[in-house]
ZAMARGU-4260 file (C-alpha; in steps of 0.2 Angstrom, whole numbers, plus 5000, padded with zeros to 4 digits):
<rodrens>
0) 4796/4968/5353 | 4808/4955/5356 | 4795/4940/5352 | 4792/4949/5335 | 4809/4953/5330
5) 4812/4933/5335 | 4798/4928/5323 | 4803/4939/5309 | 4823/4931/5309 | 4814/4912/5311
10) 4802/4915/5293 | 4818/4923/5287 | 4827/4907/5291 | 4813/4896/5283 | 4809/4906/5267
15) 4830/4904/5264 | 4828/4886/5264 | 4814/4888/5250 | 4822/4884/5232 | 4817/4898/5218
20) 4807/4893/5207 | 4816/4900/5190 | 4833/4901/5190 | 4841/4918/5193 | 4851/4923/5174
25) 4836/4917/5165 | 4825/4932/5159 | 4808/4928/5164 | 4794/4934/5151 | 4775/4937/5160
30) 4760/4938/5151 | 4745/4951/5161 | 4729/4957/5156 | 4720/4974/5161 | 4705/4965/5165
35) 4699/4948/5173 | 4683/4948/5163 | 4673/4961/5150 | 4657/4962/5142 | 4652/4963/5127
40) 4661/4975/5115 | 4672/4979/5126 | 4692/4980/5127 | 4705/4970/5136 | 4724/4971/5133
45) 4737/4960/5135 | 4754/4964/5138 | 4771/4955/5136 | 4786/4960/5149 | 4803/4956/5153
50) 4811/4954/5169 | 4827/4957/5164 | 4837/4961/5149 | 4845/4949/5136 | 4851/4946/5119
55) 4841/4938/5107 | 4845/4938/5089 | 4829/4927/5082 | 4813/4930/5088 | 4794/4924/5087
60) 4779/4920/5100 | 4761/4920/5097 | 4746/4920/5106 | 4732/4909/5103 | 4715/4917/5107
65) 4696/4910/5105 | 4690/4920/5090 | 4671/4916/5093 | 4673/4928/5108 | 4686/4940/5104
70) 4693/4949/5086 | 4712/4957/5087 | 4710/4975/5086 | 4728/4980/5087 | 4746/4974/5092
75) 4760/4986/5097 | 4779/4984/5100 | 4784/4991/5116 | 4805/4992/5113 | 4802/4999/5094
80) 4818/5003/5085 | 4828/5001/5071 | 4836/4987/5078 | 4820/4981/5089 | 4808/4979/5076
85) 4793/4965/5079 | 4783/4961/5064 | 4764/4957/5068 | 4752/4946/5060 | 4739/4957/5049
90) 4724/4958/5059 | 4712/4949/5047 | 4725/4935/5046 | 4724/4934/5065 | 4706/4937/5067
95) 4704/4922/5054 | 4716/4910/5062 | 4713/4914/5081 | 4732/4918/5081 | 4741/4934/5083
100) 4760/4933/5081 | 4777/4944/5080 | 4792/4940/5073 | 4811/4948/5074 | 4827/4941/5065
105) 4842/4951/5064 | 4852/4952/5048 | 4872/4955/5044 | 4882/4947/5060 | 4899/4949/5056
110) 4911/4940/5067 | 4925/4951/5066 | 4914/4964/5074 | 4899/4954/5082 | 4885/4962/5089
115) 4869/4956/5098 | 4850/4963/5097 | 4847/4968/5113 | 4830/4966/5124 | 4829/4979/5136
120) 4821/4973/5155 | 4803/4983/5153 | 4788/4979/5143 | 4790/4969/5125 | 4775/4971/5116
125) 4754/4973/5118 | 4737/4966/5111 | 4722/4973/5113 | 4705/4963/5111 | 4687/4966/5109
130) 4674/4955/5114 | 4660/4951/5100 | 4642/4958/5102 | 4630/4943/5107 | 4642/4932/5116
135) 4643/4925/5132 | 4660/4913/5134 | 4664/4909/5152 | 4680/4900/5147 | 4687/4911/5133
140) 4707/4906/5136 | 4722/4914/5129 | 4737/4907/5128 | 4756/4912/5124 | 4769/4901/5115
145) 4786/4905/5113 | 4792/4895/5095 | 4809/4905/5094 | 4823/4914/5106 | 4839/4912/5097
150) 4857/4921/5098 | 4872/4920/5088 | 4885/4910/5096 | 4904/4917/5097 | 4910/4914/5081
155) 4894/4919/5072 | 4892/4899/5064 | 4876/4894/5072 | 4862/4900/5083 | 4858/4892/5102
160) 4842/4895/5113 | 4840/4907/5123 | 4836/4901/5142 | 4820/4908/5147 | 4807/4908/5159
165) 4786/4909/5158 | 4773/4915/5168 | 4754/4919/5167 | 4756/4907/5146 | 4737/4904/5147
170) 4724/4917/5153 | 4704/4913/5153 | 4697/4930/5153 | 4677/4927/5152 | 4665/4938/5142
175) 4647/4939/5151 | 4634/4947/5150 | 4627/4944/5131 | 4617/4933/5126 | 4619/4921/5110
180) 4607/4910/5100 | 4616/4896/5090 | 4608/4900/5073 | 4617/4893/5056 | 4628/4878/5060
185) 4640/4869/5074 | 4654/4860/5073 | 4657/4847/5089 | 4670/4833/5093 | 4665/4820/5107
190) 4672/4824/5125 | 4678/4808/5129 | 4689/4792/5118 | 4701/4777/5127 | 4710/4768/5117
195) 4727/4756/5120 | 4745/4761/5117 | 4748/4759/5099 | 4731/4757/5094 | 4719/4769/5083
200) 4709/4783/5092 | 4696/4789/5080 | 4689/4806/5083 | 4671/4810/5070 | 4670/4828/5069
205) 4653/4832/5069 | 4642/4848/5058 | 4623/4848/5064 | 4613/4863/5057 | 4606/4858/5037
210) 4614/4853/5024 | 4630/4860/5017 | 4645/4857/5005 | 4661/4867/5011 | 4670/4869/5026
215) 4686/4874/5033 | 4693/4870/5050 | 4710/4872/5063 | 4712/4858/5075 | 4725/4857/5088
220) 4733/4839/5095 | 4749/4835/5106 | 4759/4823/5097 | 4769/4817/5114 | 4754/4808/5115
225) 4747/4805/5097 | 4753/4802/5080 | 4742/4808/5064 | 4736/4794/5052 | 4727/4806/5042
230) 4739/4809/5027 | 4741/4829/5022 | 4733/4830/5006 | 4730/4843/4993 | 4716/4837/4979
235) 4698/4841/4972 | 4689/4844/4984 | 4698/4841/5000 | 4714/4848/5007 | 4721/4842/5025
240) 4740/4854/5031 | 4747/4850/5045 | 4759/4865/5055 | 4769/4859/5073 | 4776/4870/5086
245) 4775/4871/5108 | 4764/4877/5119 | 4769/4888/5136 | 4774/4873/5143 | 4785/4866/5128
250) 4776/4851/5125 | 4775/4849/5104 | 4759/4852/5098 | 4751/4850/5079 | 4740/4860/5070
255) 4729/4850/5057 | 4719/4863/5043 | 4705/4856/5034 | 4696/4862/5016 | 4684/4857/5010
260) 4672/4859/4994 | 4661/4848/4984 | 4645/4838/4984 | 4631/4842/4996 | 4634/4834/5011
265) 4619/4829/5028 | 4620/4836/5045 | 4629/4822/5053 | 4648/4817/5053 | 4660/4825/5040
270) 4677/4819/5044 | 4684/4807/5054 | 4703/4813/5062 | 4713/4795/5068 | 4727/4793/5078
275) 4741/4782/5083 | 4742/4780/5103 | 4761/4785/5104 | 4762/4783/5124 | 4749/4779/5139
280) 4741/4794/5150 | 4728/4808/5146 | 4728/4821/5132 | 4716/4833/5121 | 4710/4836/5103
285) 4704/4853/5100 | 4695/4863/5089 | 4701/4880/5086 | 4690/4887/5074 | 4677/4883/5060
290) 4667/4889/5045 | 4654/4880/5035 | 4642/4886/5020 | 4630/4880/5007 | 4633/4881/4990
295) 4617/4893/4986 | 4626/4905/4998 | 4645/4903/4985 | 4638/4911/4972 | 4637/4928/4982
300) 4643/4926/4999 | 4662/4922/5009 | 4660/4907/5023 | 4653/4911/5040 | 4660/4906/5057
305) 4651/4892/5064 | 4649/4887/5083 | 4659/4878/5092 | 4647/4866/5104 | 4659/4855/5111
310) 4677/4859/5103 | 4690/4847/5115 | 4690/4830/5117 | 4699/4821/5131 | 4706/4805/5126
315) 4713/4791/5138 | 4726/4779/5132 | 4725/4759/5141 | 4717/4742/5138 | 4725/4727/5122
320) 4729/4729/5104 | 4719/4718/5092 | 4728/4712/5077 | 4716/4705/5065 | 4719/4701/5045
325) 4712/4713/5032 | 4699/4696/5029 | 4692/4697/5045 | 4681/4710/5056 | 4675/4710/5072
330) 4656/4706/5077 | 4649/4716/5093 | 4662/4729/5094 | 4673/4741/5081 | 4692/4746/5082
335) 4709/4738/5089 | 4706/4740/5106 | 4697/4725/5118 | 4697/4729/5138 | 4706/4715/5151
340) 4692/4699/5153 | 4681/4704/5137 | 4679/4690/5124 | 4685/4695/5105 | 4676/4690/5093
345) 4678/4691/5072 | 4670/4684/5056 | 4677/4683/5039 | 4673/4698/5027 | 4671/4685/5012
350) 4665/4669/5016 | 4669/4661/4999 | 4686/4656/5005 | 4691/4640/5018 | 4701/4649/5030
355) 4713/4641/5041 | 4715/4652/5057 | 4729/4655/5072 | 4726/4665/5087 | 4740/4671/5100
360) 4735/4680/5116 | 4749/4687/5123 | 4762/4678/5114 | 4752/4660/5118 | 4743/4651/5105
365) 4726/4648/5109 | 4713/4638/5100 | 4695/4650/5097 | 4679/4642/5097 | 4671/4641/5077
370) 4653/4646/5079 | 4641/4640/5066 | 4637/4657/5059 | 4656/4655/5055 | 4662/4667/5068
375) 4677/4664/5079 | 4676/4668/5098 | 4694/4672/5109 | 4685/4671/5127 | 4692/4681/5142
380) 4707/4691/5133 | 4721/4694/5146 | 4735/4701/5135 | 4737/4709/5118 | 4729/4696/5103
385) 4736/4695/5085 | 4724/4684/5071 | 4736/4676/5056 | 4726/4665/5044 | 4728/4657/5026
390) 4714/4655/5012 | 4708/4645/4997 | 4694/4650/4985 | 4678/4640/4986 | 4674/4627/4967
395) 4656/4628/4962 | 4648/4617/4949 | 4640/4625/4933 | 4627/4620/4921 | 4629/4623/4903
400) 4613/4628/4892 | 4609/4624/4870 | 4623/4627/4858 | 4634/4633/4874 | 4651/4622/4879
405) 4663/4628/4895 | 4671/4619/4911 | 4659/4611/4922 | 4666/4618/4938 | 4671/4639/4943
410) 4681/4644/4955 | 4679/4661/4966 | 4693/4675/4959 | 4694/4666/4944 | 4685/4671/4929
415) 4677/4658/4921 | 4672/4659/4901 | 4658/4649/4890 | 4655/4649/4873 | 4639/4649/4861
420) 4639/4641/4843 | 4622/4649/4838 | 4612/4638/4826 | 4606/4647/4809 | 4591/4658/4808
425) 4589/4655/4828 | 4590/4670/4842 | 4597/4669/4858 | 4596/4678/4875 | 4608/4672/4887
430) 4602/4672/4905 | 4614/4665/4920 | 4611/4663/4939 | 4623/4662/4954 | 4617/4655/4968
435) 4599/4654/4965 | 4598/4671/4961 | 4597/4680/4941 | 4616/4686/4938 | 4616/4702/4927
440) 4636/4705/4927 | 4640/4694/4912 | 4650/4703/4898 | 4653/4694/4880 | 4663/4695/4863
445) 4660/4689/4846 | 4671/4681/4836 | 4676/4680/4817 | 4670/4661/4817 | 4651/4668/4821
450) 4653/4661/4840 | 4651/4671/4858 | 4662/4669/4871 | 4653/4674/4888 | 4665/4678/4903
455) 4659/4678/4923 | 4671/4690/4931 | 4678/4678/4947 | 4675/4692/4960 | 4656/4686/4955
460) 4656/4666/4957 | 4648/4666/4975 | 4639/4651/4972 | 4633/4635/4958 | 4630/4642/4939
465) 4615/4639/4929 | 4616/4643/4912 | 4601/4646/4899 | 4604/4651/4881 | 4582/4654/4879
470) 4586/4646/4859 | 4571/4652/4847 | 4569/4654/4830 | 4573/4671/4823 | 4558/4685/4819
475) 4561/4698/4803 | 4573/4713/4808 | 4567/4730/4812 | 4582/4743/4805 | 4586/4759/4814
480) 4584/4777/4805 | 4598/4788/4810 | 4597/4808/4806 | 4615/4817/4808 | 4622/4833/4803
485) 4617/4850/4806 | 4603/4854/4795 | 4590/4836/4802 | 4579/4852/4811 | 4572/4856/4795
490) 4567/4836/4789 | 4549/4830/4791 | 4541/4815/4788 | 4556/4804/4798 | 4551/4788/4805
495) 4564/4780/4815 | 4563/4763/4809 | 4560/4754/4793 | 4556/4735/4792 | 4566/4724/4782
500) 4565/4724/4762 | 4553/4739/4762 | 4558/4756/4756 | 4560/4773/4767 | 4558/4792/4762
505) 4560/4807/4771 | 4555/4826/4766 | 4568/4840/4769 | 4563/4861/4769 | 4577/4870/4761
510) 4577/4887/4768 | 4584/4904/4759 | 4604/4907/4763 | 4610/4890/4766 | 4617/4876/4757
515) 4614/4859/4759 | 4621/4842/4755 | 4610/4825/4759 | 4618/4809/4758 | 4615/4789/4766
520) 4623/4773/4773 | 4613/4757/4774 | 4621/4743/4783 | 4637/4755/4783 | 4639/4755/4764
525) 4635/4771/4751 | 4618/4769/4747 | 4610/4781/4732 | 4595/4796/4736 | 4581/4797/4724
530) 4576/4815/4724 | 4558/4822/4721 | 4554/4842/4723 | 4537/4845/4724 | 4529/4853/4711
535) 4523/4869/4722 | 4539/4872/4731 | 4555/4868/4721 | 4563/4871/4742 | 4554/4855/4748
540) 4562/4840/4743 | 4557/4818/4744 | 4571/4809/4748 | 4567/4790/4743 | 4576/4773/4747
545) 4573/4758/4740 | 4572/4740/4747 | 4580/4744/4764 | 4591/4728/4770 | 4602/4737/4785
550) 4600/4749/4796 | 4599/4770/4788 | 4612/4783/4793 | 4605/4800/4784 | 4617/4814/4786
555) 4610/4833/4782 | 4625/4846/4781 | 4615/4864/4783 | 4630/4877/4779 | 4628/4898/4783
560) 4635/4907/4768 | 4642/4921/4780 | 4660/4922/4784 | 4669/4919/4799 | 4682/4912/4808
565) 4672/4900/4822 | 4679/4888/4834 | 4670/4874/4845 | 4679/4866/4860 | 4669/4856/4874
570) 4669/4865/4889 | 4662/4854/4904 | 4649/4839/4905 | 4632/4842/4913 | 4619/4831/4919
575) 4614/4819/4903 | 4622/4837/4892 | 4637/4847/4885 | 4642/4862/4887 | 4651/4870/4872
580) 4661/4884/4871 | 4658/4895/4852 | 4670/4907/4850 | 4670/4918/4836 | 4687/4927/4829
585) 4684/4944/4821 | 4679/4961/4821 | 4658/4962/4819 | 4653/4977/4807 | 4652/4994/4816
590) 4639/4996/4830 | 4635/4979/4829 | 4641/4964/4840 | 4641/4945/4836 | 4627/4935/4843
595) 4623/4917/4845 | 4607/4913/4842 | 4599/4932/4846 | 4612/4931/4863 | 4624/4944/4860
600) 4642/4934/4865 | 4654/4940/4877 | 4671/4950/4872 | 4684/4937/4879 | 4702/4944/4877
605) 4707/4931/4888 | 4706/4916/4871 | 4715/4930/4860 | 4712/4947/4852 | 4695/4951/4845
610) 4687/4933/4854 | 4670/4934/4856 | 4663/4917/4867 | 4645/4910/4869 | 4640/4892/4878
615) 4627/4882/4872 | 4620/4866/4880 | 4615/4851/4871 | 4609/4834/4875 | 4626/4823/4876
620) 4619/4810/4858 | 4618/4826/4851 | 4632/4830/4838 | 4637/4849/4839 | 4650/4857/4825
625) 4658/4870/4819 | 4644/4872/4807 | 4631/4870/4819 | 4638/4885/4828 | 4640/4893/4810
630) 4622/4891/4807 | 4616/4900/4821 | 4630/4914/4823 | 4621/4931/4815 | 4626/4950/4820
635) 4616/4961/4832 | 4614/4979/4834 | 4623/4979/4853 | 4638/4982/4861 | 4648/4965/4868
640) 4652/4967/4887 | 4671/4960/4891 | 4673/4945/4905 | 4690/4946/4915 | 4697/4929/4920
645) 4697/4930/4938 | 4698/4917/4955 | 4686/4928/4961 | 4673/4916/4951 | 4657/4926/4962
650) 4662/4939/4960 | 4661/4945/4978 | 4675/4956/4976 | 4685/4939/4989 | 4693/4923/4984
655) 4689/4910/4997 | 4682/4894/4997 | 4664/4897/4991 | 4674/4901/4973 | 4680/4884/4974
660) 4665/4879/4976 | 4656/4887/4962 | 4668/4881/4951 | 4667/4862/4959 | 4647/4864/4956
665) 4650/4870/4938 | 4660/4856/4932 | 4653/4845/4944 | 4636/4846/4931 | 4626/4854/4946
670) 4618/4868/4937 | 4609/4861/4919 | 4607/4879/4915 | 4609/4897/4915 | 4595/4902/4927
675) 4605/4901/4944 | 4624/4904/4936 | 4624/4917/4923 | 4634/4913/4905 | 4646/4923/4912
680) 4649/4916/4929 | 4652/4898/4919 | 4665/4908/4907 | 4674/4917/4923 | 4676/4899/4931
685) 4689/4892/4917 | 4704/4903/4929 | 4717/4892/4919 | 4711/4899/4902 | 4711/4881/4893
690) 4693/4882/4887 | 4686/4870/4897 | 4681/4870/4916 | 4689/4857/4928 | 4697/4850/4941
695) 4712/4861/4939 | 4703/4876/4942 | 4694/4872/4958 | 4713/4868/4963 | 4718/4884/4957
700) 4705/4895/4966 | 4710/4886/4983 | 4728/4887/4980 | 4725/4907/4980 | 4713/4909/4994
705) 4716/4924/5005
</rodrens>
């Protein structure tokens, strides 16, 4: 008995001489689950408690869970009251971001009778989880950060933190048991980058899977460690949000958002995140969650979550900077970073420029050794390098050709000019090479004197100019026929050129309940109509010109003799088309609705009162008018059907980023027609109610995604 009693009073002795580990008058706030693992579809809570009571006026935590394995199924304050009450994130929110958090902030402090919220020592507040069907996620983590535990101080003037402790901030609660086969697409980031202090690390986020066009992701990074190049954006196509906070452990953390919508885009990689290596040591990039989709799937359908294959990456900071010029590149390696004893080595990015180079390695000026390929080699670097350098453009000579006059020497970045004096009834055809090789770049201008002046732009001159003028004697002219105005479908007999001094005619159908007014330019000027009718149809008319000596302009007006008040505006550009927008402002005889060309038009309350809106495609030479609409507009025994401005563009009954999408394709000229997106769905994408589809819609949808 006596040995024990001595053995219990010497670890006595020795655990007083351990320090605490927390300090006593700090509450200390414990994070525990019910479970260390689950399977599939089943639950696991976690709870929040407090050691001992405090006063908090400003609250707010979060925990951070991996939302491939687990969705939020409810959150519940454990000290509710009036005083006492959290506010939770809503649950799809949560589910969405793979965050849950709570908030508290009390109101009215009066410092002639302060008083504080009180925390009592017991259980704060519980989330209960449920682990996805199919899933098998060994290292599903949670993890608690407290952003905010603020009091009043004394006087009521300010608020100061709240000391506090944590224990059990990251959790990895496995799900096992299920079984999961990737299907869709992934979404991965490489395991490993090194880079040197106050370099670039560049980190390619990669989709595999087929091809898509949107995407929207949430990356994590510690900014201790590295700074964001990336600038936050918000344009068509592409938005990049950046939010910061602390983890468990208050290191500051970022998190990076990223939208995207637009062109179709290849397996392979979609972004590129870069980063300024703020300090040396080890870090991590992470990705949090993803979602990417087609754009067959945004007519109908809302995103789906992708799979995360490999969603940290571990990066390593060490080794020199390189400092080149924006003229030079490196040759056998990429990036700002070279390793100790490796040898640098770069090469102009234009090589029409003498460059004079200086090279210091680690403050020393060293000479590099000029290759004959015209890199530069820095041999054995042993400290951080920086490239200056100075330029002038290279002269190359130039050969003038017949009847042309100019300089006989061009310099690079400096456009150089050359003039024709053509000699009469002689053609020319201007060809020019640079450097051996046929130069199709050049641009000219007439002028009043009857000369061209021909311009090389100075980007261009790369090498020696040949110039050739091809001088030949002129061949008679071939005029142009031109047909214009709204009623050239009902002319025959219309060839499209007419050779000088011979005469030209043209037959025109005149049909029953339209007027019609012919008349011609030749060479720009008036030009008179001989009329013939024919002598079995007074309806079919010869239209006859005389010695033709320019080129023929024929313009046909084809006007309906129905009234109504109609309204063309250009609605959005197509592939090689138009797509107008015919509106009609009336009210249509009584059981009867206006139709455009046997389509029965839309009822658009949006444009006005008593609107009714059609879109029709043309080719983009193709003139269309307000009597071209006219001409086609008739009344149909139908009842129009009203479309709603909406961002639900899909009508999928959500607004996310496959409404972008749809819009993006619409104006984008993705569709040519009507078979894939309805009339309707191309009149429910203008959400700005301007009469045209744009940019600012796409912008519009994203800026209300839910």
């Amino acid at each position: 008995m006596k040995k024990i009693v001595s053995v219990l009073l010497t670890l006595a002795m020795v655990l007083s001489l351990v320090p605490s580990v927390f300090a006593a008058d700090e509450p200390t706030i414990t994070m525990r689950a019910d479970k260390t693992e689950v399977a599939p579809s089943e639950t696991v809570t976690l709870t929040l408690s407090i050691d001992q009571a405090f006063d908090a006026d400003a609250v707010g935590f979060e925990i951070s869970f991996d939302n491939a394995a687990y969705t939020l199924t409810s959150a519940k304050n454990c000290q509710a009251s009036g005083a006492t009450r959290l506010i939770f994130t809503n649950t799809d929110v949560a589910n969405n971001s793979g965050r849950v958090a709570a908030t508290y902030l009390q109101t009215g402090f009066d410092k002639n009778d302060p008083y504080h919220t009180s925390w009592a020592a017991k259980d704060w507040a519980s989330f209960t989880f449920t682990a996805k069907e199919g899933v098998d996620a060994s290292t599903a983590k949670f993890a608690l950060t407290i952003s905010k535990l603020l009091t009043y101080s004394g006087d009521g003037a300010s608020q100061i933190q709240v000391a506090h402790n944590v224990v059990g901030g990251e959790l990895t609660i496995p799900v096992t048991g299920g079984s999961v086969t990737p299907e869709g697409y992934s979404v991965s980031i490489p395991e490993t980058k090194s880079v040197t202090t106050g370099e670039t690390v560049e980190i390619p986020i990669t989709i595999s899977g087929k091809d898509y066009n949107a995407y929207s992701m949430r990356i994590r990074y510690y900014t201790d460690v590295l700074e964001l190049q990336n600038e936050a954006v918000n344009n068509e196509g592409f938005r990049l949000s950046e939010s910061k906070g602390t983890d468990t452990n208050k290191r500051p953390f970022s998190s990076i958002t990223l939208i995207r919508y637009g062109e179709v885009a290849e397996p392979g990689v979609a972004l590129t995140l870069k980063f300024t290596a703020k300090a040396q040591g080890t870090t991590d990039v992470t990705i949090l969650n993803a979602r990417v989709d087609e754009r067959a799937n945004s007519i109908s359908f809302n995103a789906p979550d992708a799979t995360i294959t490999n969603g940290t990456t571990a990066v390593t900071v060490s080794g020199y900077t390189v400092s080149l010029p924006d003229d030079f590149t490196r040759t056998g390696a990429e990036g700002t970073v070279i390793m100790e004893g490796k040898d640098l080595t770069f090469v102009p990015k234009d090589p029409n420029y003498d460059y004079t180079v200086t090279v210091t390695v680690g403050g020393v000026e060293v000479t590099p050794t000029i290759g004959e390929d015209g890199t530069y080699t820095v041999a054995s670097v042993n400290g951080n390098v920086t490239v200056t350098s100075t330029k002038i453009p290279k002269t190359f000579s130039v050969t003038l050709g017949d009847d042309t006059n100019g300089d006989a020497t061009a310099t690079y970045k400096t456009d150089y000019t050359f003039n024709l004096t053509p000699e009469k009834d002689h053609d020319y055809s201007v060809k020019v090479t640079i450097g051996g090789k046929e130069y199709t770049g050049l641009t000219s201008k007439k002028n009043d004197d009857g000369t061209t002046t021909y311009t090389i732009p100075g980007a261009d001159i790369t090498g020696d100019i040949v110039i050739n003028s091809n001088k030949k004697v002129r061949d008679p002219y071939t005029f142009q026929v031109t047909f214009e105005g709204t009623g050239i479908g009902d002319v025959s007999n219309n060839a499209t050129t007419v050779t000088e001094n011979d005469s030209y005619s043209f037959t025109l159908t005149k049909k029953e309940g339209f007027t019609y007014t012919v008349s011609a330019t030749m060479g720009g000027t008036a030009v008179e109509l001989t009329e013939t009718a024919d002598a079995e149809n007074a309806n079919v008319v010869t239209y006859s010109i005389g010695k033709v000596t320019g080129n023929l302009v024929i313009t046909i007006e084809k006007k309906s003799t129905l009234t109504m008040e109609v309204a063309v505006s250009q609605y959005v550009e197509i592939d090689n088309k138009t797509v107008f927008l015919v509106t009609v402002t009336g009210t249509p005889e009584e059981g009867k609705a206006f139709a455009y060309d046997n389509n029965v038009m839309y009822k658009t309350t949006a444009y006005g009162e008593n609107v009714y809106s059609w879109l029709v495609i043309v080719d983009k030479n193709e003139t269309f008018t307000v009597a071209t609409a006219e001409a086609n507009i008739t009344q149909a025994s139908a009842t129009a059907e009203e479309v709603k401005q909406s961002y639900d563009v899909n009508e999928t009954g959500v607004v996310d980023i496959n409404d972008a999408q749809l819009t993006y394709d619409i104006y984008s000229g993705k569709y040519a027609d009507f078979e894939k997106v309805s009339v309707r769905k191309f009149l429910r994408a203008d959400v700005t109610k301007d009469k045209a589809v744009n940019s600012a819609d796409a912008v519009a949808v994203v800026a209300n995604y839910k």
